[in-house]
N, C-alpha and C positions, 0 to 999 in steps of 0.2 A: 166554450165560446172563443170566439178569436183572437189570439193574445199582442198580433203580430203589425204594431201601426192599426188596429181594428181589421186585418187582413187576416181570414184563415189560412192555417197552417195545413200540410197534411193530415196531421194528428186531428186537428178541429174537423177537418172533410171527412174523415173513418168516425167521427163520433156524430159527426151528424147524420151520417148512410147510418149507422146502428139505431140511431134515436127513431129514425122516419122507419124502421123495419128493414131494411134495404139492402140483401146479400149480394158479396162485390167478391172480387178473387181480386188478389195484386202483386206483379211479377217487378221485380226490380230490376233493372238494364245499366249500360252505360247513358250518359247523354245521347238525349237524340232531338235536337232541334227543326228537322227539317223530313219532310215524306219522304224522301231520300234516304234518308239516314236509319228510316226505320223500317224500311220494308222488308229485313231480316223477320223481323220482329213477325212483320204477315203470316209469317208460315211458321214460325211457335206459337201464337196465338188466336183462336179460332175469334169470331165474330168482326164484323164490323170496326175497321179501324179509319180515325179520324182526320180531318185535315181541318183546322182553324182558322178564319181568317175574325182579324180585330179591324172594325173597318170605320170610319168616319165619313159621311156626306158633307156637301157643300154648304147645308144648314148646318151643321155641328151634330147632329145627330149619329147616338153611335150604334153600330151593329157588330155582334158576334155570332159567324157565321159558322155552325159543326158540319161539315160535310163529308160525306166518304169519300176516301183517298182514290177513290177511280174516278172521284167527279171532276172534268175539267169545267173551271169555273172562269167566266168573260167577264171581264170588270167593267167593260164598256158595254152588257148588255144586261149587266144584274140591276142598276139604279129603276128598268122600268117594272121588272121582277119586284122589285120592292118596291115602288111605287115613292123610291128617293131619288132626291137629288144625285150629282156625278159625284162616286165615291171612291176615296182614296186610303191608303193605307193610316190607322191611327197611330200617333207615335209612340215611342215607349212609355215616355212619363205618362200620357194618357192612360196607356194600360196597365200602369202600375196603379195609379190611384183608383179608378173604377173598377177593375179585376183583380189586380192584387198579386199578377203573375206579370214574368218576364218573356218578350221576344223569345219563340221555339217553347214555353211553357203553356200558351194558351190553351185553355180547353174548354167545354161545356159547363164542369164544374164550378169554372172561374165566375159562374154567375151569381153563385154566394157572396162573393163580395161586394154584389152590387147592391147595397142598399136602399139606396134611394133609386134604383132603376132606370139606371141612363142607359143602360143595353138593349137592345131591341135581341130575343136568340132568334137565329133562321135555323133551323133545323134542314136538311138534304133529304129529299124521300126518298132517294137512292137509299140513305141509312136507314131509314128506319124499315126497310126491308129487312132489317138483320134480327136477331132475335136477342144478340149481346152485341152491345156497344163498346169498343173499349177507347179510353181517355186517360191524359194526362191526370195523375192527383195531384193537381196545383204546381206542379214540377216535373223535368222532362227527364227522368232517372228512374221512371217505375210506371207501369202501364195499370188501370184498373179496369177489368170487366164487370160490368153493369147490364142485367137486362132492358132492355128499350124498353120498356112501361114503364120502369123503376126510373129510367135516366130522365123520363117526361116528368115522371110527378116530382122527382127532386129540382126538375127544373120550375114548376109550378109552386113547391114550396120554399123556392127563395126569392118569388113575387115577378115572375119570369112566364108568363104562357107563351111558348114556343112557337114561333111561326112555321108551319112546316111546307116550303117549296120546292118544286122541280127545278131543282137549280144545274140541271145537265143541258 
């Protein structure tokens, strides 16, 4: 269980993927905060790689948005996509407390530490063309591949049903 402020750790995320069945591979890197920064990584790593956005609407409502890194994403045309109000970036301390990760650590997995379910996920259909998804393990220093069934139902068993839109 999560030892950390009640925020999982990476170690808590590999024991929760083994607990659910849930075979993953995980490559460890320098920092990499930004799609930029990691697009060395695209081409040592097969599948589907991610872009995060931690997002807040004008009602307080928050969204984490997983989308593949080819998706250009319009922030001024996603609130009708989502059927939210005009949304703006959440700030850190937000995403520390509801996710449990830091700015350039966001990921899909950071849904585990929503307990009480203030995250709304959007999933990219772009991504889930892929057959492996890979994600930050709660920190931007090591990359895990996940197959896309596996990344759904882990999203589903931490009280999470994925929105999945064409967010291109």
């Amino acid at each position: 269980m999560p030892t950390n402020d009640n925020k999982a750790t990476r170690a808590d995320l590999f024991a929760r993927l083994d607990a659910l069945g849930m075979a993953t591979t995980t490559r460890d890197h320098a920092p990499v905060g930004t799609v930029a920064e990691s697009e060395a990584l695209y081409r040592e790593i097969p599948g589907g790689h991610t872009k995060n956005l931690f997002l807040k609407d004008a009602k307080g409502r928050l969204y984490l948005i997983v989308a593949w890194t080819g998706t250009a994403i319009d922030l001024k045309r996603l609130p009708a996509r989502l059927g939210s109000a005009r949304l703006s970036f959440g700030n850190p301390d937000a995403m520390m407390t509801v996710l449990g990760v830091t700015p350039g650590s966001v990921t899909a997995f950071a849904a585990m530490n929503d307990r009480d379910r203030q995250v709304t996920v959007v999933i990219d259909k772009a991504l889930i063309s892929f057959d492996e998804i890979n994600c930050h393990p709660l920190e931007n220093t090591a990359t895990t591949t996940i197959a896309r069934d596996d990344l759904l139902e882990f999203l589903r068993a931490s009280g999470h049903d994925p929105v999945v839109l064409d967010l291109s």
